[in-house]
C-alpha positions in Angstrom: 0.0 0.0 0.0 1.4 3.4 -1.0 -0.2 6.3 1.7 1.1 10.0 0.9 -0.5 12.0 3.7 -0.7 15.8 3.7 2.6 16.1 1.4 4.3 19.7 0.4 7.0 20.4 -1.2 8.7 23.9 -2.0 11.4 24.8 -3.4 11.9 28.4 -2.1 9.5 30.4 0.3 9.0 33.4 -2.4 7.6 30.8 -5.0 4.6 28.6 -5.4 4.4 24.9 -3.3 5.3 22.6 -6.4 2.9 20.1 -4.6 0.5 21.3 -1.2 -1.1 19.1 0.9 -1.6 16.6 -1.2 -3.5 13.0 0.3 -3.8 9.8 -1.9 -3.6 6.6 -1.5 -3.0 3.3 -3.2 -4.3 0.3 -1.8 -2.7 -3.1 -2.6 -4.5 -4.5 -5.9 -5.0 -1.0 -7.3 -4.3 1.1 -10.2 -4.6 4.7 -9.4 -4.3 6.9 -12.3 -2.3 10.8 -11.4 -3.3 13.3 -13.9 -2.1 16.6 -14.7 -0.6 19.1 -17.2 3.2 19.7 -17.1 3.9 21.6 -13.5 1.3 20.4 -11.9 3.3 18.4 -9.2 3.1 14.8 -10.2 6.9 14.1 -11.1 7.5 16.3 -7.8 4.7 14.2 -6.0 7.2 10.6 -7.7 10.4 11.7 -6.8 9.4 12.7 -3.2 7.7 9.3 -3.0 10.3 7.5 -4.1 12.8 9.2 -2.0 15.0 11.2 -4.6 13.7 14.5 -2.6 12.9 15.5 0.6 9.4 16.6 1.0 8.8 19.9 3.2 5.9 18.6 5.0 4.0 15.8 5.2 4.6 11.9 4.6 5.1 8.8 2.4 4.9 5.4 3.2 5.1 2.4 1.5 3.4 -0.9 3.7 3.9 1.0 6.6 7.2 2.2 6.4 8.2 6.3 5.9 10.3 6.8 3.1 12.0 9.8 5.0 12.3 7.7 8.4 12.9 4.3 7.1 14.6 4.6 3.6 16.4 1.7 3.5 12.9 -0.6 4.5 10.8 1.3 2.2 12.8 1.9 -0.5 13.5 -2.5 -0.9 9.2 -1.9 -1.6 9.2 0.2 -4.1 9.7 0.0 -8.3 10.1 3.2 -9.3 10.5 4.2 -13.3 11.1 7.7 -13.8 9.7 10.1 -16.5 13.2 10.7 -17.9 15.8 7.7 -17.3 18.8 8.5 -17.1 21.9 5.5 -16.0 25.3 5.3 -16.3 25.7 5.5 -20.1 29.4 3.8 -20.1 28.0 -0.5 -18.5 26.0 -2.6 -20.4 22.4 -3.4 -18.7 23.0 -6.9 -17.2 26.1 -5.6 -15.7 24.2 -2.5 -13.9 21.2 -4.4 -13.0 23.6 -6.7 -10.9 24.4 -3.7 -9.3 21.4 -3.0 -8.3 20.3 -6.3 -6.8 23.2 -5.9 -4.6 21.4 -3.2 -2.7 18.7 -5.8 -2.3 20.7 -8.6 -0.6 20.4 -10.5 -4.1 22.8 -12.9 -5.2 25.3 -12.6 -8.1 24.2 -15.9 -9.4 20.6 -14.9 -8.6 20.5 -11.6 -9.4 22.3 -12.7 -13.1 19.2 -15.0 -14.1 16.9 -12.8 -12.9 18.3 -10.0 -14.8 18.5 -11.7 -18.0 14.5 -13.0 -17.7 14.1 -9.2 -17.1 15.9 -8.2 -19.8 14.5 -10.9 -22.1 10.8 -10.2 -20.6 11.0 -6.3 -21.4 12.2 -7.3 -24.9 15.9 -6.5 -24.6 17.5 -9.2 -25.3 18.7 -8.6 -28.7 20.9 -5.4 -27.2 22.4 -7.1 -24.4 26.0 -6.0 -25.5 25.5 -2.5 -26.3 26.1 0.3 -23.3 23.4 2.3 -22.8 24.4 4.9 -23.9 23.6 3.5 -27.1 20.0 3.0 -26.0 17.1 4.6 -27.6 14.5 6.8 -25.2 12.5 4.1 -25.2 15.0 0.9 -25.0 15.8 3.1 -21.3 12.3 3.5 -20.8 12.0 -0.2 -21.1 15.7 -1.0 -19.1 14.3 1.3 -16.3 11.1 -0.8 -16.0 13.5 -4.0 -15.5 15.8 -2.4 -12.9 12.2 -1.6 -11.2 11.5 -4.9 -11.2 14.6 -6.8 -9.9 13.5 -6.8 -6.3 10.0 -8.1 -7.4 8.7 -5.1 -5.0 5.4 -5.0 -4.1 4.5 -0.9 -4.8 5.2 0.8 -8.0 5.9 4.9 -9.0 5.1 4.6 -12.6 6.2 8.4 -14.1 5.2 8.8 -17.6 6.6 4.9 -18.3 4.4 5.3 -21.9 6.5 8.1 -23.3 8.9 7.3 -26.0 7.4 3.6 -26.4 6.1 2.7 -29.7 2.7 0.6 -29.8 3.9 -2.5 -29.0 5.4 -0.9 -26.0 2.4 0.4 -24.8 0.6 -2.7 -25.0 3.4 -4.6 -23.3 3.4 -2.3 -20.5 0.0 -2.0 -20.0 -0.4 -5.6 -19.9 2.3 -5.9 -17.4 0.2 -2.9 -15.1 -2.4 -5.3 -15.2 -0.6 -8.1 -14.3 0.9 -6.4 -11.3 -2.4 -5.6 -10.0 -3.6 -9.0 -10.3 -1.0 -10.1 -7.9 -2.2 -7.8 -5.3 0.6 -4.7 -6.0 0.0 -0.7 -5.4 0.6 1.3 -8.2 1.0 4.7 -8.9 0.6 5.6 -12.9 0.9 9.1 -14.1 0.8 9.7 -17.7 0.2 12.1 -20.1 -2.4 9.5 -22.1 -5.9 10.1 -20.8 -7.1 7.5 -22.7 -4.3 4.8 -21.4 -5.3 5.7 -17.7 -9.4 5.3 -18.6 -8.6 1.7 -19.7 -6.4 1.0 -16.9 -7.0 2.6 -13.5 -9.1 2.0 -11.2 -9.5 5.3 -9.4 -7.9 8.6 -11.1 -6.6 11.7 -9.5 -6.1 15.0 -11.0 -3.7 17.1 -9.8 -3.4 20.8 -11.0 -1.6 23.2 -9.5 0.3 21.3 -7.1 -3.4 20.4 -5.3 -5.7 17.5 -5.4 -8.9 18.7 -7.5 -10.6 15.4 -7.2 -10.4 11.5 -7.4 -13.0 9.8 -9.7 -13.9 5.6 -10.1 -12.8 5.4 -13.6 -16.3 3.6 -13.9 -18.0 6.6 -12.0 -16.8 8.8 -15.7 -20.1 8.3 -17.1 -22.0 9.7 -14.5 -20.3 12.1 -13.5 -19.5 13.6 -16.9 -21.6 16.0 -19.3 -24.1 14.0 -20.9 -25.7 14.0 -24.6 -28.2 12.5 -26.3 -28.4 12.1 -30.0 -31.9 11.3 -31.7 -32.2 10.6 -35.2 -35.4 11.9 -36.6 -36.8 10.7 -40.4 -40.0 13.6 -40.7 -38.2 16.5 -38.8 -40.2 19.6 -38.4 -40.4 22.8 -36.4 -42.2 20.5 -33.8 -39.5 18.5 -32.7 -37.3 21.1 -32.3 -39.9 22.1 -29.9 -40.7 19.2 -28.1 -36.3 18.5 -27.6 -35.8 21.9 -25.9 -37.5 20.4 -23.4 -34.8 17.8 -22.0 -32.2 20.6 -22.7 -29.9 22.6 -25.3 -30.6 21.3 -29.3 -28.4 21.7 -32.0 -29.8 20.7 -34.9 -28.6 19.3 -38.2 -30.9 18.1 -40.5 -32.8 14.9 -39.2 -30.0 14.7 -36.6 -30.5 16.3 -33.2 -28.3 16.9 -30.5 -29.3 17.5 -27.0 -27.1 18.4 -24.0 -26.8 20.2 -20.9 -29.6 17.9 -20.1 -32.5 19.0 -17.1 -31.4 15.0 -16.1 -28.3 13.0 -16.8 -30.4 9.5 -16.4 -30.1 7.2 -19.6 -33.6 6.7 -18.8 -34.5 9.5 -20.4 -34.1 8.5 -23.9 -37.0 6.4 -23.1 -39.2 9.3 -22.6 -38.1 11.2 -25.2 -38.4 8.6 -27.8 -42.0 7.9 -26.5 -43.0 11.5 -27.0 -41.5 11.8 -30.7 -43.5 8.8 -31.2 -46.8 9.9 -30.0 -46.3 13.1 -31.9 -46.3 11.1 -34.9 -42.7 11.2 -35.8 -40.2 8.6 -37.1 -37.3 7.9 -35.2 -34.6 6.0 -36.5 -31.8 6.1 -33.6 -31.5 7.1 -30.3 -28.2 7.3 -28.1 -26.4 8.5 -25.3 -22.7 9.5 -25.3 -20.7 10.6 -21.9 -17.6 13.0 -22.5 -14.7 10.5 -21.3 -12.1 11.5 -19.3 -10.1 13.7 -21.6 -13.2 16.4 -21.4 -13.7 15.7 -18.0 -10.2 16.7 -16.6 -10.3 19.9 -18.7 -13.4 20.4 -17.5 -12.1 19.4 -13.8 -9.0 21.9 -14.0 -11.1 24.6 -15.3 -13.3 24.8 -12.4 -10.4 24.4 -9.8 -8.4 27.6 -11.5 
């Protein structure tokens, strides 16, 4: 379980908390999404969790243990994969990630398999020879994701891990999230990719200014977002304009009609409408309703906290 309680961090007293008072946390089995536009305070919000930083206030722990009190205990929990990897660009990856099972108590002999399944598992195989500093972006992005996973930790900082993969990347990592949370892990995912964290995460937090604006059930998007409903209309007239203005704001084009801000957000309503087109004698060939996802949602979200 990941717990960041009350955390601020600033980085000069004349300037602007980078994060304030921020709460979330991850319970074991869960995926929680951490949204927000560049500055906002997640990569601050990583690095402080994962012990890179000192925070100014507040807490981190990871199953129990403060990263600040106990680093040593909880850093041995944590995976953490930065937005921008960067390693020692002179050692080939095997060689490193040795290294850094030492600093778990593993093995040479163990820590050598372990890193090669790693290696072959995030699909390095092939570049085993090469330094990394003959890596691509996303070959580190991919390396880093290994080294997180030597100690099999059971918590993971996740900082923009999709950048810089291609497609198959970002289906091989968001297969492995899943897999993680099937064995009962915490992890923390932030990403630029709205759409990647709506297929993924369980709960999602936006973060804008440094502060918490809210946390939303992924499958809590569709009713909590602005609702439409689009009817399809085969004898359109003045009348139905008429009757449509009723359940809210039409926009109109040709048989097609358009209705949101809605008096209710219930699906039930198509019913109704539809049952009143009828009875007024019109045809109607389609009805549906359409939620704005989370893309419009966290605009919408960070527009009302500024």
């Amino acid at each position: 379980m990941i717990e960041i309680s009350e955390l601020t961090k600033s980085y000069g007293r004349s300037s602007r908390p980078a994060v304030s008072n921020l709460s979330l946390t991850v319970n074991d089995g869960e995926i929680l999404g951490f949204a927000g536009l560049n500055g906002a305070g997640k990569t601050t919000t990583i690095r402080v969790s994962a012990g890179i930083i000192y925070p100014s206030e507040g807490s981190v722990r990871f199953d129990g243990n403060d990263i600040v009190k106990n680093k040593t205990g909880a850093s041995r929990l944590i995976g953490w994969v930065p937005e921008l990897p960067n390693f020692e660009p002179n050692v080939k990856p095997l060689d490193l990630l040795i290294y850094y099972a030492g600093f778990h108590g593993i093995s040479r002999t163990e820590s050598e398999n372990r890193g090669k399944e790693l290696l072959t598992q995030v699909g390095l195989d092939g570049h085993l020879n090469k330094k990394l500093r003959e890596y691509s972006q996303g070959m580190k992005k991919r390396f880093s994701l290994a080294a997180a996973m030597i100690s099999n930790p059971n918590n993971y900082l996740l900082d923009e891990i999709l950048n810089g993969l291609d497609p198959e990347g970002i289906k091989y990592v968001r297969d492995l999230i899943l897999s993680f949370k099937k064995e009962g892990k915490s992890i923390l995912l932030s990403s630029h990719m709205l759409n990647e964290l709506e297929s993924v995460a369980d709960r999602i937090a936006i973060i804008n200014k440094g502060k918490l604006v809210r946390i939303i059930n992924r499958a809590d998007l569709k009713s909590t977002g602005k609702f439409t409903v689009t009817v399809q209309v085969q004898n359109p007239d003045d009348g139905v304009m008429n009757i449509l203005s009723k359940y809210g704001k039409v926009e109109a084009s040709g048989g097609r009609f358009i209705i949101s801000e809605l008096n209710g957000k219930d699906a039930g309503v198509t019913g109704e409408i539809n049952s009143e087109l009828i009875s007024r004698k019109y045809v109607v060939s389609g009805i549906n309703t359409e939620s704005e996802g989370l893309e419009a949602f966290f605009f919408r979200s960070i527009g009302d906290g500024q």
